[in-house]
DSSP file (Angstrom, degrees, kcal/mol; ACC not computed):
  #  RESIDUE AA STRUCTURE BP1 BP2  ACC     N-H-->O    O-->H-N    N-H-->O    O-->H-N    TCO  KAPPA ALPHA  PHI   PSI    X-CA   Y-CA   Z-CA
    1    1 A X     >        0   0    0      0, 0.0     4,-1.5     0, 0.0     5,-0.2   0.000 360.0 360.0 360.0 -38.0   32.7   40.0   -8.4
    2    2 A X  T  4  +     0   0    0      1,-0.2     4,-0.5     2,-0.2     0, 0.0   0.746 360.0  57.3  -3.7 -75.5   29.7   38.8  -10.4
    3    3 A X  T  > S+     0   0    0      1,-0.2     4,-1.8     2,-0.2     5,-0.3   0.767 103.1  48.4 -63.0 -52.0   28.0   41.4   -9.8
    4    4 A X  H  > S+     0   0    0      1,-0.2     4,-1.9     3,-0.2    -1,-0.2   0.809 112.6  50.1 -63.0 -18.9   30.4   43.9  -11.2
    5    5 A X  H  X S+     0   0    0     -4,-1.5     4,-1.2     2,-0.2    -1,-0.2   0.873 112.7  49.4 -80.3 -32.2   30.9   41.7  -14.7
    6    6 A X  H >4 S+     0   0    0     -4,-0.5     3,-1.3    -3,-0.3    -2,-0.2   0.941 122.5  34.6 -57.8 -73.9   26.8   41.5  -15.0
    7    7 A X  H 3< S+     0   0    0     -4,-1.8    -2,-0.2     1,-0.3    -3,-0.2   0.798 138.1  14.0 -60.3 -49.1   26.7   45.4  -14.4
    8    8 A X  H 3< S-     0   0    0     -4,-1.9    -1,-0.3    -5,-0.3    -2,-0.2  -0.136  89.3-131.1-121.7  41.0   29.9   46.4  -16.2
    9    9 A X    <<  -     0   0    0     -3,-1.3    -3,-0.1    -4,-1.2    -1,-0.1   0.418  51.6 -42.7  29.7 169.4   31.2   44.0  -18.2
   10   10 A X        -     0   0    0      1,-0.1    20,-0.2    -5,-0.1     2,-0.1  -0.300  66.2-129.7 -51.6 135.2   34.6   43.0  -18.1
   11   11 A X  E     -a   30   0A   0     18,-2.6    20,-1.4     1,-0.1    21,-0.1  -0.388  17.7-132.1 -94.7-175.0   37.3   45.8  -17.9
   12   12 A X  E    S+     0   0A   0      1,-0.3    20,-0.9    18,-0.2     2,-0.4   0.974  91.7   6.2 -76.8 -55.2   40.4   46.7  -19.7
   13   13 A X  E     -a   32   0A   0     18,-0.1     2,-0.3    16,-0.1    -1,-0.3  -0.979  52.2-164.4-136.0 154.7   42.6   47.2  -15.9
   14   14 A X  E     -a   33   0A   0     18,-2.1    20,-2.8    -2,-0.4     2,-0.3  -0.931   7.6-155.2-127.8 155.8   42.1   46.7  -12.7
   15   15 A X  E     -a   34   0A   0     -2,-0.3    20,-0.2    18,-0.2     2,-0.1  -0.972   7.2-169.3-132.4 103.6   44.3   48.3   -9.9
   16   16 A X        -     0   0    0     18,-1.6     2,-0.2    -2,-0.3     5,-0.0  -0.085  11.8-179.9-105.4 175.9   44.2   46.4   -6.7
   17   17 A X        -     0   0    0      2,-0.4    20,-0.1    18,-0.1    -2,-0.0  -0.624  60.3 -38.1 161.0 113.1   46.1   48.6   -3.7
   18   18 A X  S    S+     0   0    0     18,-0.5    41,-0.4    -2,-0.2     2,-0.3   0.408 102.3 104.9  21.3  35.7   46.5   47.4   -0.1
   19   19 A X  S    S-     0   0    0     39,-0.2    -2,-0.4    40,-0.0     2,-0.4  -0.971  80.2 -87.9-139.3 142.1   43.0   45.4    0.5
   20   20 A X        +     0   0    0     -2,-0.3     2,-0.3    39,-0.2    39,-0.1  -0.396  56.2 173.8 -47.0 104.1   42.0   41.7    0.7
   21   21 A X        -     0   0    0     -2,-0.4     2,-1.0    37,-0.2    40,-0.1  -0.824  38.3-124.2-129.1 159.0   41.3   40.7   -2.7
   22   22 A X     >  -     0   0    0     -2,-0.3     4,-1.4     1,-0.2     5,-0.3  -0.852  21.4-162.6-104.6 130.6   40.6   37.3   -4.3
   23   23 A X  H  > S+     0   0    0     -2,-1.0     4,-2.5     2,-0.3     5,-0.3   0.974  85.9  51.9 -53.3 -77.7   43.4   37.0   -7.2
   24   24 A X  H  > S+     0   0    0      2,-0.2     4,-1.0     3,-0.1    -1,-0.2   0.888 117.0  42.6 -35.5 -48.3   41.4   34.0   -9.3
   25   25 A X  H >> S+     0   0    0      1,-0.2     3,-3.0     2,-0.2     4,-0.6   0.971 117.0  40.0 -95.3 -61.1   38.4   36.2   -9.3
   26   26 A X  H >< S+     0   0    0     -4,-1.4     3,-1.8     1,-0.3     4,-0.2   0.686 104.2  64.7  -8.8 -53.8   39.8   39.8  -10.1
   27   27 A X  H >< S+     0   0    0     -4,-2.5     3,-0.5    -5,-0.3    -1,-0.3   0.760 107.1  53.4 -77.6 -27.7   42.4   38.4  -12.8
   28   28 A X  H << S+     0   0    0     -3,-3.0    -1,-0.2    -4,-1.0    -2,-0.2   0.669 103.4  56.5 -56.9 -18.0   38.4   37.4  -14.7
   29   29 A X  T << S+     0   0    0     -3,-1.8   -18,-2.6    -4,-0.6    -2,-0.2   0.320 114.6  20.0-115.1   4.2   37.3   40.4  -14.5
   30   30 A X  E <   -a   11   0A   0     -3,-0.5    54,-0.3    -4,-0.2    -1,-0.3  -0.744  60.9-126.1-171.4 137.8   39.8   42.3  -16.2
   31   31 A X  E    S+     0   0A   0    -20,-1.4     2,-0.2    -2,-0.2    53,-0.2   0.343  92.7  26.9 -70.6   4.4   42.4   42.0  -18.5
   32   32 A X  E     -a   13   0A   0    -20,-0.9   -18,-2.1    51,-0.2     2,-0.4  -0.910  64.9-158.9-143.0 128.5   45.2   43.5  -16.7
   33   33 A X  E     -aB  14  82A   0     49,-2.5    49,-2.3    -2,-0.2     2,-0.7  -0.822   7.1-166.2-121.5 130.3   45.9   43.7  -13.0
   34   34 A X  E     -aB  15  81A   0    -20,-2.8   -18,-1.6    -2,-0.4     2,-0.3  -0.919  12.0-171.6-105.6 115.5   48.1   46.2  -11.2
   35   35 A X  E     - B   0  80A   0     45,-3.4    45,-1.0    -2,-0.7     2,-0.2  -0.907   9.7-157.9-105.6 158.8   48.5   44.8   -7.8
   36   36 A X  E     - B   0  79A   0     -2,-0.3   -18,-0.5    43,-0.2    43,-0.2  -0.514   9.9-172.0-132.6  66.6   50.3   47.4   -5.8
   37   37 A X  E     - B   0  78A   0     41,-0.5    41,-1.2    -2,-0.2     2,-0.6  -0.127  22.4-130.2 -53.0 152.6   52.4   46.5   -2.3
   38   38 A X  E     + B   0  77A   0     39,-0.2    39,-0.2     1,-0.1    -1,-0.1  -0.908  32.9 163.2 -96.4 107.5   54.1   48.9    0.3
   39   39 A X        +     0   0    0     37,-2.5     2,-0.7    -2,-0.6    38,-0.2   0.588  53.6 100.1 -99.8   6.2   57.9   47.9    1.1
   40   40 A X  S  > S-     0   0    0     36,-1.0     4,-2.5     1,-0.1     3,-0.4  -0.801  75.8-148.3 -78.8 120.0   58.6   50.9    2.4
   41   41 A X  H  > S+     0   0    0     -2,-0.7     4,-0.6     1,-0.3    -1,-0.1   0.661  84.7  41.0 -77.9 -31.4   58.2   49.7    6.3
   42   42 A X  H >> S+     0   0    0      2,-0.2     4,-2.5     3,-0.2     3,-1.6   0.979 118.8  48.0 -80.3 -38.6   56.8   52.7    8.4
   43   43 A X  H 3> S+     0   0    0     -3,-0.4     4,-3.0     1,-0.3    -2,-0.2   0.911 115.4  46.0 -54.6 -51.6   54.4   53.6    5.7
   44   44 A X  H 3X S+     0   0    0     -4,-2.5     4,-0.9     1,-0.3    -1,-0.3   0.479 110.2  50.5 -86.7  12.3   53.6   50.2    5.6
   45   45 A X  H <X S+     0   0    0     -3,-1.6     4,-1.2    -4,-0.6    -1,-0.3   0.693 116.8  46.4-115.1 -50.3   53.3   49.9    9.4
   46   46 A X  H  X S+     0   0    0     -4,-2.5     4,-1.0    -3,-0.2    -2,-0.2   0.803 106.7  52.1 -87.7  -7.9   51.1   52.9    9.1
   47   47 A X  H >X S+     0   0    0     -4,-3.0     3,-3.7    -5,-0.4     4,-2.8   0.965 106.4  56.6 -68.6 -63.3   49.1   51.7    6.4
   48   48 A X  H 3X S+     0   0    0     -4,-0.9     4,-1.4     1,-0.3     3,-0.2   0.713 110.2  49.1 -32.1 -63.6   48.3   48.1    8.6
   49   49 A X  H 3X S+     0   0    0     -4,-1.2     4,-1.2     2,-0.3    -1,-0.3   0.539 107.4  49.2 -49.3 -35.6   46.9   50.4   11.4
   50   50 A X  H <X S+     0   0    0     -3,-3.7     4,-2.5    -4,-1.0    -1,-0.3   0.814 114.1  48.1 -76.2 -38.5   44.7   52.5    9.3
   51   51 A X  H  <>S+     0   0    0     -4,-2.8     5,-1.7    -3,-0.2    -2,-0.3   0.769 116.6  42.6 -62.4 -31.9   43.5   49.3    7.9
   52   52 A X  H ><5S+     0   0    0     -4,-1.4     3,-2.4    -5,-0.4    -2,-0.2   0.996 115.7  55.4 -63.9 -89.3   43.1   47.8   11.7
   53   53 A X  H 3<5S+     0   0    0     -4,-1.2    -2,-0.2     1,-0.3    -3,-0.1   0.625 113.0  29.4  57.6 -95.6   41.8   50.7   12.6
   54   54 A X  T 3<5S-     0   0    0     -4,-2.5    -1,-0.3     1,-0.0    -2,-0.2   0.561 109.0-112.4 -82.1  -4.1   38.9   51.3   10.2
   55   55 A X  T < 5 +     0   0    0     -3,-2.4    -3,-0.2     1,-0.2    -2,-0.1   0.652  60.6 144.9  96.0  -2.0   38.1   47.4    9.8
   56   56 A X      < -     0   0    0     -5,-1.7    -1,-0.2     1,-0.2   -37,-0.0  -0.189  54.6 -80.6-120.3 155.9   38.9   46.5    6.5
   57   57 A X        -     0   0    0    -37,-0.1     2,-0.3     1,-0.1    -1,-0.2  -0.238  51.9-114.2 -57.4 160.2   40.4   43.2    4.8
   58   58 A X        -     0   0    0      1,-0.3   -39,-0.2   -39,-0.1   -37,-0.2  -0.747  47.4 -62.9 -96.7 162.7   44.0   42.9    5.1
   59   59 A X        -     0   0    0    -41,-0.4     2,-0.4    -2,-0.3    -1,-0.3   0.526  49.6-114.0 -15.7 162.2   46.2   43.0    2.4
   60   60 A X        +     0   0    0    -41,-0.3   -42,-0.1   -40,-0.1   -38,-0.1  -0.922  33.8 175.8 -97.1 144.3   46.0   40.4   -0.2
   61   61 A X        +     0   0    0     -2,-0.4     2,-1.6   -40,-0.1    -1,-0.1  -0.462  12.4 158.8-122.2  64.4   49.3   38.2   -0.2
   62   62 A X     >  -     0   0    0      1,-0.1     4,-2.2     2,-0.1     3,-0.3  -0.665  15.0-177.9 -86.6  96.2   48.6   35.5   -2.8
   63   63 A X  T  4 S+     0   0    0     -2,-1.6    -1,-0.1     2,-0.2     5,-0.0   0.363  79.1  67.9 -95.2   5.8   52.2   34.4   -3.6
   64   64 A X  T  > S+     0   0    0      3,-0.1     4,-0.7     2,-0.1    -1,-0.2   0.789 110.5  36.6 -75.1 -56.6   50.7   31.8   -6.4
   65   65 A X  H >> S+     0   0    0     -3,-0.3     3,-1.7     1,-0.2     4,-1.4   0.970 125.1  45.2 -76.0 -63.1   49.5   35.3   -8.7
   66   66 A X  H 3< S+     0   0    0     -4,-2.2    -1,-0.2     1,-0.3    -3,-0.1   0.288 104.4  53.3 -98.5  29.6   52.9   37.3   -7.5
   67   67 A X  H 34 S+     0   0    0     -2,-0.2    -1,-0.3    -5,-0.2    -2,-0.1   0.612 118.0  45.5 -92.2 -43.3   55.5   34.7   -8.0
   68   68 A X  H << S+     0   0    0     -3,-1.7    -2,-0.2    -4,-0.7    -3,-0.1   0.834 100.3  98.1 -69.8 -35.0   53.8   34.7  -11.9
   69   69 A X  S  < S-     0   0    0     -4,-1.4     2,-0.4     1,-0.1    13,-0.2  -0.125  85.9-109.4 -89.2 159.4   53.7   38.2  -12.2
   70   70 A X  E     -C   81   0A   0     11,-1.9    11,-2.1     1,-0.1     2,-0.5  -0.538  42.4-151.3 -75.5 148.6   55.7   40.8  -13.8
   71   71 A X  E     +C   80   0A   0     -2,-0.4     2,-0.5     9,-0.3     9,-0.2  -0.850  19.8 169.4-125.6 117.6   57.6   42.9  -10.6
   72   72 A X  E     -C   79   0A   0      7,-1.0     7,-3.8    -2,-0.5     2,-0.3  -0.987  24.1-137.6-140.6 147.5   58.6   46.6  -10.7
   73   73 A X  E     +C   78   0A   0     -2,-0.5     2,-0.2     5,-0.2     5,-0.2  -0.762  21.1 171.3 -95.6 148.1   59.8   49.0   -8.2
   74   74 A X  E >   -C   77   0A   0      3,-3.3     3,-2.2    -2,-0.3     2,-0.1  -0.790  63.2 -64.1-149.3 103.3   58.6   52.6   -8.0
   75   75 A X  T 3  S-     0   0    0      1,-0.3    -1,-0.1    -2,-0.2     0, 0.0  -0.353 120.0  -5.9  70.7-126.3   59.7   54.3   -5.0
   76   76 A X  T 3  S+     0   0    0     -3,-0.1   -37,-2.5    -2,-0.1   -36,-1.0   0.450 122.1  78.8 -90.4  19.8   58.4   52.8   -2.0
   77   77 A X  E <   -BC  38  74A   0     -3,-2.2    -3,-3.3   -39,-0.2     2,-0.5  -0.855  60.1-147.9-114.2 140.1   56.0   50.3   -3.9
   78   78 A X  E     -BC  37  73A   0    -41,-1.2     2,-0.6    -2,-0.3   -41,-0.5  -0.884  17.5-153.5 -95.9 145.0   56.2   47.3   -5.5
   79   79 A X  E     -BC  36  72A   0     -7,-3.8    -7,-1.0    -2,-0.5     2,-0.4  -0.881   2.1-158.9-122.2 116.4   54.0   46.8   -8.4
   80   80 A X  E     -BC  35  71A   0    -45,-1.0   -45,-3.4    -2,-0.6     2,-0.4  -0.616  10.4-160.5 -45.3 112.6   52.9   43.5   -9.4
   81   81 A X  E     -BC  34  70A   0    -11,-2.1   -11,-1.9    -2,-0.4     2,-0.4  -0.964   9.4-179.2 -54.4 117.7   51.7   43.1  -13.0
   82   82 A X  E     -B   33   0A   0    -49,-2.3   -49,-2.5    -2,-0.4     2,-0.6  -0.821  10.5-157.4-159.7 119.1   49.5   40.3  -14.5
   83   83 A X     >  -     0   0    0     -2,-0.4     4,-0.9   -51,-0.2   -51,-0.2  -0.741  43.3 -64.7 -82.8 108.5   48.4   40.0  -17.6
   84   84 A X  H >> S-     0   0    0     -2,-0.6     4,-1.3   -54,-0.3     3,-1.1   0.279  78.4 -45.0  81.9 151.6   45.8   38.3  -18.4
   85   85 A X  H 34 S+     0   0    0      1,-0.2    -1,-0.2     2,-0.2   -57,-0.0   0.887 127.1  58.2 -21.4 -59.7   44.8   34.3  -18.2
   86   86 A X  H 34 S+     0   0    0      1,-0.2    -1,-0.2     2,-0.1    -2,-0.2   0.584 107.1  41.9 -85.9   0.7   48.1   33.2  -19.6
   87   87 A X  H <<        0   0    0     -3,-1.1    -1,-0.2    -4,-0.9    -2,-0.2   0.932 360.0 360.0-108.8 -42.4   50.4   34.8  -17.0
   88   88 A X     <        0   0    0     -4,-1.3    -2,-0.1    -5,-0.1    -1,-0.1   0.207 360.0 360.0 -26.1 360.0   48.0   33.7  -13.5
């Protein structure tokens, strides 16, 4: 994560989306964060498997950041919102 603040400075959003992410350090590196969960259950059944699959972190579940955060449904996603310092 450093590395991306040296090279690109902070950004305006970040959009986080079914990968092992670290919450503390993401939420520094930009000033709004969309984290984006599956609830639909086969989707999310097939997502786990693609993820298995290819290798890749699993999802992030940091329930510290998404207890804080603002919660919206859109279909079969939830989306997580957190703004900023003061809501993390």
């Amino acid at each position: 994560m450093d590395e991306l603040i040296n090279k690109y400075g902070k950004f305006d959003t970040a959009i986080v989306c079914s990968r092992g992410v670290d919450m503390e350090k993401i939420d520094k590196i930009a000033d709004e964060v969309y984290f984006i969960a599956i609830r639909d259950r086969p989707i999310d059944l097939f997502n786990q498997a693609l993820i298995k699959g290819l290798g890749l972190t699993p999802p992030a579940t940091d329930e510290k950041f998404l207890k804080k955060a603002e919660k919206k449904e859109l279909g079969p996603l939830t989306i997580y919102v957190i703004r900023g310092a003061s809501t993390a």
